[in-house]
C-alpha positions in Angstrom: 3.6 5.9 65.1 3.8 9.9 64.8 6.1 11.2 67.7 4.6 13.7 69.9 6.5 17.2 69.1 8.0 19.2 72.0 6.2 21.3 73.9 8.4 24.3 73.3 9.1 23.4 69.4 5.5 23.4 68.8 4.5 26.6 70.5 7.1 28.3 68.3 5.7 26.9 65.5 1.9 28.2 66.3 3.6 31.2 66.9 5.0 31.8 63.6 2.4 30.0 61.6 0.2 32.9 63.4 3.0 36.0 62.6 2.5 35.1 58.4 -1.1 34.8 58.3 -1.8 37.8 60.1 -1.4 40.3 57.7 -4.2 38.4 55.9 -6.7 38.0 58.6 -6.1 41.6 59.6 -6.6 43.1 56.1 -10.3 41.1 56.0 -11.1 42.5 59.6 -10.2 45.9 58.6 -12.2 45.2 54.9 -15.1 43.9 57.5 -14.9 46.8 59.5 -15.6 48.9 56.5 -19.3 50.7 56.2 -21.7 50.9 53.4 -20.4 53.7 52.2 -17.2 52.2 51.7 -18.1 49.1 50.0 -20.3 51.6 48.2 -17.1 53.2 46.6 -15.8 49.6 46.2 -18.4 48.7 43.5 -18.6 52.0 41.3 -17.6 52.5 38.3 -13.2 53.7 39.2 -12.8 50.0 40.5 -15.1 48.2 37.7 -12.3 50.8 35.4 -9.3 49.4 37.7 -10.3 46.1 37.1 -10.5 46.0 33.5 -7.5 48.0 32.9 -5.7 45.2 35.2 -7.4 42.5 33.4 -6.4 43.5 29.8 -3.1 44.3 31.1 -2.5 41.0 32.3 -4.2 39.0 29.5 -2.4 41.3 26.3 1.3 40.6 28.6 0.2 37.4 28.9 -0.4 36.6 24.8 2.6 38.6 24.2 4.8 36.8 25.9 3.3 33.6 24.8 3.9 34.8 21.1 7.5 35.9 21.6 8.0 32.6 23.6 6.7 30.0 21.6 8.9 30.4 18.8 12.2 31.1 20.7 11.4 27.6 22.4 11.1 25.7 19.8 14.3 27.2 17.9 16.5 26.6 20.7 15.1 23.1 21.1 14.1 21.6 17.8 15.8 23.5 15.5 19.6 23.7 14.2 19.9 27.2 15.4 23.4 28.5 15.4 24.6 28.8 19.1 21.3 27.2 20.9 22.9 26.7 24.3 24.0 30.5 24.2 20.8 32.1 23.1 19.1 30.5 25.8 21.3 31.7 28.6 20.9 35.1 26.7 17.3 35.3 26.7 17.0 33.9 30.7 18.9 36.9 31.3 15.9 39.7 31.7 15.0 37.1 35.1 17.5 39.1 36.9 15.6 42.4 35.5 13.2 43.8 38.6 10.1 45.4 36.6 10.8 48.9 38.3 14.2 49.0 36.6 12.8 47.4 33.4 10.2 50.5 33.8 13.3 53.0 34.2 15.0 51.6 31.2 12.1 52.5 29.4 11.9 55.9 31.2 15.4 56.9 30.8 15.8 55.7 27.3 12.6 56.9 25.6 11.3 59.2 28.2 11.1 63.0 28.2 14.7 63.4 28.6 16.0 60.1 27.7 18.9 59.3 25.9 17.2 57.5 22.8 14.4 60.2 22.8 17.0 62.8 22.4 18.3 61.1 19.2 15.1 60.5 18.0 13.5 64.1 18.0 17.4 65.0 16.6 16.5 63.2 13.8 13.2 63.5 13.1 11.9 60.3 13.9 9.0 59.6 16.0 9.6 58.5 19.7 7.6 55.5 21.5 5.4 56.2 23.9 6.2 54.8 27.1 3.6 56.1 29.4 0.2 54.5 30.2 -0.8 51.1 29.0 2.3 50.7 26.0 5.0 51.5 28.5 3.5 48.5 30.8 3.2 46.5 28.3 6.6 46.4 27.0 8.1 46.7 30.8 6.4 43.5 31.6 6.5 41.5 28.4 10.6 42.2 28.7 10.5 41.1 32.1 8.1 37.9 32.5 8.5 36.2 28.6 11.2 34.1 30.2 8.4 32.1 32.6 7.3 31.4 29.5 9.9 30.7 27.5 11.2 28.5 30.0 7.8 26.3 30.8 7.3 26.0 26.9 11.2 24.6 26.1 10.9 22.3 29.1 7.3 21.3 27.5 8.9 20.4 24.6 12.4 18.7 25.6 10.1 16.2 27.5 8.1 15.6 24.6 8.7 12.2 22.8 9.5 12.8 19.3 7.7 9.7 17.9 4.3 11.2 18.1 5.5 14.3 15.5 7.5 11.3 13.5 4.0 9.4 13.3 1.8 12.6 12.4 4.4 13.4 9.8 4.6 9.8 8.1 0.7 9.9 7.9 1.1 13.0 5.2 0.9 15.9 7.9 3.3 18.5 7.0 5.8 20.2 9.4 3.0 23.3 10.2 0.0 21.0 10.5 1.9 18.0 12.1 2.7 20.5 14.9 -0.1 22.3 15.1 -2.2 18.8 15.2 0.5 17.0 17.5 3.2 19.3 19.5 0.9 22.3 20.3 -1.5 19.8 22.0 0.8 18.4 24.1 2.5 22.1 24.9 -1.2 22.3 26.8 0.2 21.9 30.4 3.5 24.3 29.5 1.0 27.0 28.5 -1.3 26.7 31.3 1.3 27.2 33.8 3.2 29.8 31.6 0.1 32.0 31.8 -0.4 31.1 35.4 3.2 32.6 36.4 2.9 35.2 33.6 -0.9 36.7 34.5 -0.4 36.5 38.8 3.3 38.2 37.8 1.4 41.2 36.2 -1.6 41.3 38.7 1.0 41.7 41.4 3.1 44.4 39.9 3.8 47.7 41.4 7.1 48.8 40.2 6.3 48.8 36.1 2.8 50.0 36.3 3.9 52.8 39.2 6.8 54.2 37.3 4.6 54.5 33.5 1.7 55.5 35.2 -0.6 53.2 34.3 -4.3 52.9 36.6 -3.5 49.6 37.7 -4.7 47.9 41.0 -1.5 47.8 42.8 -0.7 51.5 41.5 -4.0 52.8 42.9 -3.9 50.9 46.1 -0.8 52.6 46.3 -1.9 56.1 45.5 -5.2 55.7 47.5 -2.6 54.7 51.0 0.1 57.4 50.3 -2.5 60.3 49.7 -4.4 59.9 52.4 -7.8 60.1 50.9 -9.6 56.7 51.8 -7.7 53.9 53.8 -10.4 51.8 54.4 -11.0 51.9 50.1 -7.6 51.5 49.8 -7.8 47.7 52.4 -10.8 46.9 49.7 -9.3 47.6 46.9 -6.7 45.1 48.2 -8.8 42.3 49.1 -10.6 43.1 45.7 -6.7 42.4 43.6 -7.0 39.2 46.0 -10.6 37.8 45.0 -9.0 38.5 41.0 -5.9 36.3 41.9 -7.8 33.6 43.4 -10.4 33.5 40.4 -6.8 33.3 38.6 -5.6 30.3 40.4 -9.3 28.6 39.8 -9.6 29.3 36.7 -5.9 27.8 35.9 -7.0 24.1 37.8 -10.2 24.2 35.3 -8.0 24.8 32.4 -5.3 22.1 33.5 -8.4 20.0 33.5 -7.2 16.3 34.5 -5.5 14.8 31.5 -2.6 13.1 31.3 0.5 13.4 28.9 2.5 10.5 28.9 5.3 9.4 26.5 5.0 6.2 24.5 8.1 4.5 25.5 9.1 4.0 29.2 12.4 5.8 30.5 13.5 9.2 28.7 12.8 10.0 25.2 15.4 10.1 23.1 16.3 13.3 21.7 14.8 14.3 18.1 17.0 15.3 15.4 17.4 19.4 14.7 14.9 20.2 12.2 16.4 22.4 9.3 16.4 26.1 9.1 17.3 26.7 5.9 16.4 30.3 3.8 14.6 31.0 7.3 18.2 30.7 9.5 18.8 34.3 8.9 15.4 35.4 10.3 15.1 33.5 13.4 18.6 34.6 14.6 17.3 38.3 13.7 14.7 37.6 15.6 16.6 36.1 18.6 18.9 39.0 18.2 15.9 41.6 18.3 14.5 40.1 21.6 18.0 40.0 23.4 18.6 43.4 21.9 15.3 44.5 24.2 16.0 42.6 26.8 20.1 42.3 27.4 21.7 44.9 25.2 19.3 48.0 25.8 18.9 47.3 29.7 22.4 47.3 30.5 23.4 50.3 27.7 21.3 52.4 29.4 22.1 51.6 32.8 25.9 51.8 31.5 25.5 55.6 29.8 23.8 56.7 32.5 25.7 55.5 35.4 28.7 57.1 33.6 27.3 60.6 33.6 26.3 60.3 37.3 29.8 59.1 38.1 31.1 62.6 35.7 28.6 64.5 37.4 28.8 63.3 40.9 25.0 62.1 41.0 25.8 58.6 42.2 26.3 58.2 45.3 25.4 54.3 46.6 27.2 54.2 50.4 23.6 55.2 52.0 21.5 53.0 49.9 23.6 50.2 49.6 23.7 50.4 53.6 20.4 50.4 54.0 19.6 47.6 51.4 22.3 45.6 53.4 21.2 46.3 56.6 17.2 45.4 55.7 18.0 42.5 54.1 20.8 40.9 56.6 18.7 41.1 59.4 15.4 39.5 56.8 17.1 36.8 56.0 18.4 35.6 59.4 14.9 36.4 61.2 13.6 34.3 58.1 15.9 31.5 58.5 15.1 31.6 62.6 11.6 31.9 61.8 11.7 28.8 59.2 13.4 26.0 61.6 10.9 25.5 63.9 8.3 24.8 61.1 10.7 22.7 59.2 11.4 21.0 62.0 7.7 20.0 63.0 6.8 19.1 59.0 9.8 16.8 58.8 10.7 15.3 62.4 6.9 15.7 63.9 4.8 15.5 60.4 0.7 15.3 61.3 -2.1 17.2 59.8 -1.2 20.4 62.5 2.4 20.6 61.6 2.0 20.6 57.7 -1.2 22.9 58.0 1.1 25.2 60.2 3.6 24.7 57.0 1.0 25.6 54.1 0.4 28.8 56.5 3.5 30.2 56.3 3.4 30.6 52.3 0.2 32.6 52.8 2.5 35.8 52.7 3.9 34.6 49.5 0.9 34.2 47.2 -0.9 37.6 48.5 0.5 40.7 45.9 3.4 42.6 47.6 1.7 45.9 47.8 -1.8 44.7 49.7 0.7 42.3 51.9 2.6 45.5 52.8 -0.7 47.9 53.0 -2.4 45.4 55.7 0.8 45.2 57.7 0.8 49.1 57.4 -2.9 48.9 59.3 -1.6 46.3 61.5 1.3 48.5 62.6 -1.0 51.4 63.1 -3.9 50.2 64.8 -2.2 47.2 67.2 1.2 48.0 66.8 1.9 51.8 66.9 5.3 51.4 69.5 6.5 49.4 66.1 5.3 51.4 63.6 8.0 53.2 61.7 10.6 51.0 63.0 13.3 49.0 61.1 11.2 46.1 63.1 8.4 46.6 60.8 10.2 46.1 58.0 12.2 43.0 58.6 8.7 41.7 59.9 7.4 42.6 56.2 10.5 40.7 54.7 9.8 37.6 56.9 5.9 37.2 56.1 6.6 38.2 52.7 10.0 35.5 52.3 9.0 33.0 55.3 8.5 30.3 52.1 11.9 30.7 50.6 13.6 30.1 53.7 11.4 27.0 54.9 11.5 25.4 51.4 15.5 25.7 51.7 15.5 24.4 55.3 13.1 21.7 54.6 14.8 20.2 52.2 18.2 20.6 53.5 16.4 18.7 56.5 15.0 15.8 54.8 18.6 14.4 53.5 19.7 14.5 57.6 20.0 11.1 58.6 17.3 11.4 62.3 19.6 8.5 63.4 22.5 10.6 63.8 21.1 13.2 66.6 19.1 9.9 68.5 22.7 8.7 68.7 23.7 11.9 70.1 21.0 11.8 72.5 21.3 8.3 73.9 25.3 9.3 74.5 23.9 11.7 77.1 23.9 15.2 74.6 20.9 17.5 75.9 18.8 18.6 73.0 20.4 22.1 72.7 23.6 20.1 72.7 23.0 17.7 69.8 21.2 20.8 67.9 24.8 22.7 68.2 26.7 19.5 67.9 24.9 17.5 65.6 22.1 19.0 63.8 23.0 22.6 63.4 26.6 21.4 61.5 25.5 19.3 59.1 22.2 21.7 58.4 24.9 24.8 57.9 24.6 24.8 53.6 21.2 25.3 53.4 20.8 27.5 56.1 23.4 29.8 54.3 21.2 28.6 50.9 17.9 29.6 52.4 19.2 33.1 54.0 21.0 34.0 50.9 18.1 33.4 48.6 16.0 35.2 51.1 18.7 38.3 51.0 19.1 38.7 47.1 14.8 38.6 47.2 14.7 41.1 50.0 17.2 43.4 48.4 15.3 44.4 45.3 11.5 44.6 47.5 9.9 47.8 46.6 6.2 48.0 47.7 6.9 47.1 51.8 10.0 48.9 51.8 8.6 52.2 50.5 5.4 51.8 52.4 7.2 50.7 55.7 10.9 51.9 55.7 11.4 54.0 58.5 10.9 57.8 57.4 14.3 58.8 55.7 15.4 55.6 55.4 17.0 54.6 51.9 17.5 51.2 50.0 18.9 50.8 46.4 15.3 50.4 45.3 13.7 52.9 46.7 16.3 55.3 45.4 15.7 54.1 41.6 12.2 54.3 42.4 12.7 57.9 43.7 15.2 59.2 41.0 13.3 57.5 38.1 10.2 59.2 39.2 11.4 62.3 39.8 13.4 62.3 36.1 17.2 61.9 37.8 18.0 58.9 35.2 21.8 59.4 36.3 21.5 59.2 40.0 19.0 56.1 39.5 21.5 53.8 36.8 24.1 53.3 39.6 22.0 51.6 42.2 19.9 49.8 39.4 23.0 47.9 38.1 23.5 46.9 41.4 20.3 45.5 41.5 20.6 43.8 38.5 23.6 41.8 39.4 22.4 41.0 43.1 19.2 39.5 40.8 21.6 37.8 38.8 22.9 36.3 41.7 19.5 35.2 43.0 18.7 33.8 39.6 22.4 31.9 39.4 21.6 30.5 43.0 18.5 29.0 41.8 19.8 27.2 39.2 22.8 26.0 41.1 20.3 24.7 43.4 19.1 23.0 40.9 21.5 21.3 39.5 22.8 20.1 42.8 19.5 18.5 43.7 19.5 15.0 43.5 18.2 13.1 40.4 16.1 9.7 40.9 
C-alpha cells in the first residue's frame, strides 16, 4: 500500500511543480489576452516568412548532419580505420562547443575583419559568406552532427552482424547489402538523431542571433528588445511552441511501432572490421576535414585571438567570470533545493499526483530557451515588478529552465538508498529532520554535488534568460562573447569563449562519467 506523503513534503512539492509550469501558463494567458489585431499580425505574411526560414533551416541542418554523420559512424564502427577510438573522442569534441561561440568562430575567422578573411582577400581568393542562412548552416551543422553521429554509431554497435552476413551470402554486395539490411535497421538511430538535431535548431538563439539570420528565436528576440510589439512578440513564442510540438508528433508517427530485435539472445558478438583498402586515405581525409571544422579551427581562433586581447589588454574576465559564478552557484543550489522535495515524493511517496508533479517540472526544459525567458520577462513585469531586474529573476530562470537536470540526478541518486536505513533511524527515536541530516542527507551527498554541478556547467554558458533577465549592467562570460562578437571585438570575446568551452567540456566529461558509473544489468 502507497504511504500517505507528509503534509509539509507535499505542499513543497505543489509548490514547485507550480513555480516550473508557470512560465507556460502565463505565456498562454498573456497570448490569450492578445486582440484581433494581434493575432492579425500573427498570421501575415513576416511569420508565414519566419516559419519557413526556421523550417528549411532546421530540415537542411538536419540532412547535413545526417550526411556527415552516417559515414563517420560506420568508419569508426565497422571499418578498420586507423585510430577509431581516437577519432571518435575527436569528433564528440564540438558537444562542448555553445552555438554562440560556434557563431563567433565563424564571425571572427571569416567575418569582416577576421583573421582567415584577411588572408583570403590578401590573396586573392574568395571569402565564405558567413551571414544569413550559410553562416547558420555551418554554425549548427558543426555544433549538433555529434547527436547524430552518436545515435547512428550506437545504432549500429547494437546491430547483430548476422543479418549483413546473411544478405551478403545471398549475392548482395557490400553497397546493396547495407543499403537493403543495415540502413533499415539504422531507422530508430535516425529518427531520434533528427529529433535531437531539428528541436536543437528550432530552439537556437545564439547561432542564428550572431549571423543574422530571420529565425524565430532571433525575431522573438528582436520584436522583445525593440519595444515594438510585446504581445506579437508572446505569439510569436507560443507559435515556435505549436512547431516543436508538431516536431515531437510527427517523430512518434515516424518511430511508428516496430520492433528491432537481434536474432540471438544476449549481446551480439562484434563483426569483423570491414576493409578500407585504396579508400583508407579518403576517409581519414575526410575525418581529418570534419575535426579540422570542428576541433582545430574553433580552438585556433579562439587561441589567436585571445592572444591579441591578452597583447592588447582587451581581455579582461574577473567581471564576467564573477558574474557567471555567482548566477550559476546560487542556480544550481536553488535547483538542487528545488529538486528534493519532488524526488522525494516520486520515489518514497510514488501515486499518480507525485509523478504528474514530476513530469511538471521538465515543462521548463522542453519549451525553447528564448520564449521560456520572454514569458518569465512578462511574468516579472506584470505580477512581479518588486523582482523584476533582480538577480532573483535570474536564478528563478535557471531553476525553471534546469529543474530536470537536478531532479533526474537526485532521483536516481535516491532510488539506490536503501528506505530501510532512515525507518531504522526513525524507530531509534531520530526526528525526521534528524535522520534527513544523519541518515539521508550523507549518503545522498554525490549526487547532490552530481546534480548541482551538472546544473552549474548548463547555467554557465545560458544566453537567451541571461541577456533578457540579467540585472541591468550585469555581465556573464556569455553575454560578453555575445556582446563583443556582435559588436566586431573578436579579441575581447576569445578569452571568455575558451572559458566556456572548457566549462562545456566539463559538463560534457561529467555526463559521460555518469555514465559509465551507472550500473549495468
Amino acid at each position: 500500500m502507497t504511504r500517505r506523503a507528509p503534509r509539509w513534503l507535499l505542499i513543497s512539492g505543489v509548490l514547485v511543480a507550480a513555480l516550473a509550469v508557470l512560465p507556460a501558463v502565463y505565456l498562454g494567458v498573456r497570448a490569450a489576452e492578445a486582440d484581433a489585431s494581434a493575432w492579425g499580425l500573427l498570421f501575415r505574411e513576416r511569420t508565414w516568412g519566419l516559419l519557413w526560414r526556421t523550417l528549411g533551416l532546421a530540415a537542411a541542418v538536419t540532412v547535413l548532419a545526417a550526411a556527415v554523420s552516417l559515414p563517420l559512424a560506420w568508419l569508426t564502427t565497422r571499418s578498420d580505420l586507423p585510430g577509431r577510438r581516437l577519432w571518435t573522442v575527436l569528433l564528440c569534441v564540438p558537444l562542448a562547443v555553445p552555438t554562440f561561440v560556434s557563431g563567433y568562430v565563424l564571425l571572427a575567422a571569416f567575418g569582416i575583419g577576421g583573421v582567415l578573411e584577411e588572408v583570403l582577400t590578401r590573396w586573392g581568393l574568395p571569402v565564405p559568406p558567413v551571414y544569413g542562412f550559410p553562416g547558420a548552416l555551418v554554425a549548427l551543422t558543426v555544433s549538433t552532427y555529434p547527436y547524430f553521429f552518436l545515435a547512428l554509431r550506437a545504432g549500429l554497435l547494437a546491430q547483430d552482424p548476422a543479418w549483413l552476413e546473411g544478405a551478403r551470402s545471398l549475392g548482395l554486395g557490400p553497397t546493396r547489402a547495407f543499403w537493403k539490411v543495415t540502413a533499415p535497421l539504422l531507422r530508430p538511430a535516425f529518427v531520434s538523431g533528427a529529433l535531437l538535431v531539428g528541436l536543437y535548431v528550432l530552439s537556437d538563439f545564439g547561432a542564428v542571433a550572431l549571423v543574422q539570420y530571420d529565425a524565430f528565436s532571433r525575431a522573438i528576440y528582436v520584436q522583445y528588445e525593440g519595444a515594438y510589439d510585446r504581445t506579437y512578440a508572446a505569439l510569436l513564442g507560443l507559435a515556435l511552441v505549436a512547431v516543436t510540438v508538431v516536431v515531437l508528433v510527427l517523430e512518434v508517427r515516424l518511430r511508428g511501432r516496430a520492433g528491432y530485435h537481434r536474432s540471438s539472445k544476449g549481446a551480439a558478438r562484434a563483426s569483423a572490421p570491414v576493409s578500407l583498402g585504396r579508400w583508407r586515405v579518403p576517409a581519414l581525409l575526410f575525418c581529418g576535414a570534419v575535426v579540422l571544422a570542428g576541433v582545430v579551427l574553433p580552438v585556433g581562433v579562439l587561441l589567436y585571438w585571445g592572444a591579441r586581447g591578452l597583447a592588447q589588454d582587451e581581455a579582461s574576465l574577473m567581471r564576467p567570470a564573477l558574474g557567471s559564478l555567482l548566477a550559476s552557484v546560487l542556480g544550481a543550489v536553488a535547483s538542487v533545493l528545488c529538486a528534493l522535495p519532488l524526488a522525494f515524493l516520486a520515489v518514497r511517496y510514488p501515486s499518480r499526483l507525485t509523478l504528474a508533479m514530476e513530469r511538471v517540472s521538465y515543462v521548463g526544459y522542453a519549451l525553447p530557451p528564448i520564449v521560456l525567458a520572454l514569458s518569465l520577462v512578462f511574468l516579472g513585469v506584470q505580477a512581479l515588478p518588486f523582482l523584476y531586474g533582480t538577480l532573483v529573476m535570474l536564478v528563478l530562470a535557471y531553476v525553471v529552465r534546469f529543474l530536470p537536470q537536478a531532479v533526474g540526478t537526485v532521483r536516481s541518486a535516491l532510488l539506490q538508498l536503501n528506505p530501510h536505513l532512515a525507518e531504522a533511524a526513525a524507530s531509534l527515536g531520530e526526528s525526521p529532520a534528524g535522520v534527513f541530516r544523519r541518515v539521508t542527507a550523507p549518503l545522498l551527498r554525490p549526487g547532490l554535488l552530481a546534480g548541482a554541478a551538472l546544473v552549474f556547467l548548463t547555467a554557465m554558458k545560458e544566453l537567451p534568460a541571461t541577456l533578457l533577465l540579467a540585472p541591468i549592467g550585469y555581465e556573464t562570460l556569455a553575454t560578453r562573447v555575445w556582446g563583443a562578437t556582435a559588436e566586431g571585438r573578436f579579441a575581447e570575446a576569445a578569452l571568455p569563449a575558451l572559458v566556456l568551452m572548457a566549462v562545456s567540456a566539463l559538463g560534457v566529461g561529467l555526463l559521460v562519467s555518469q555514465e559509465g558509473d551507472a550500473p549495468r544489468g
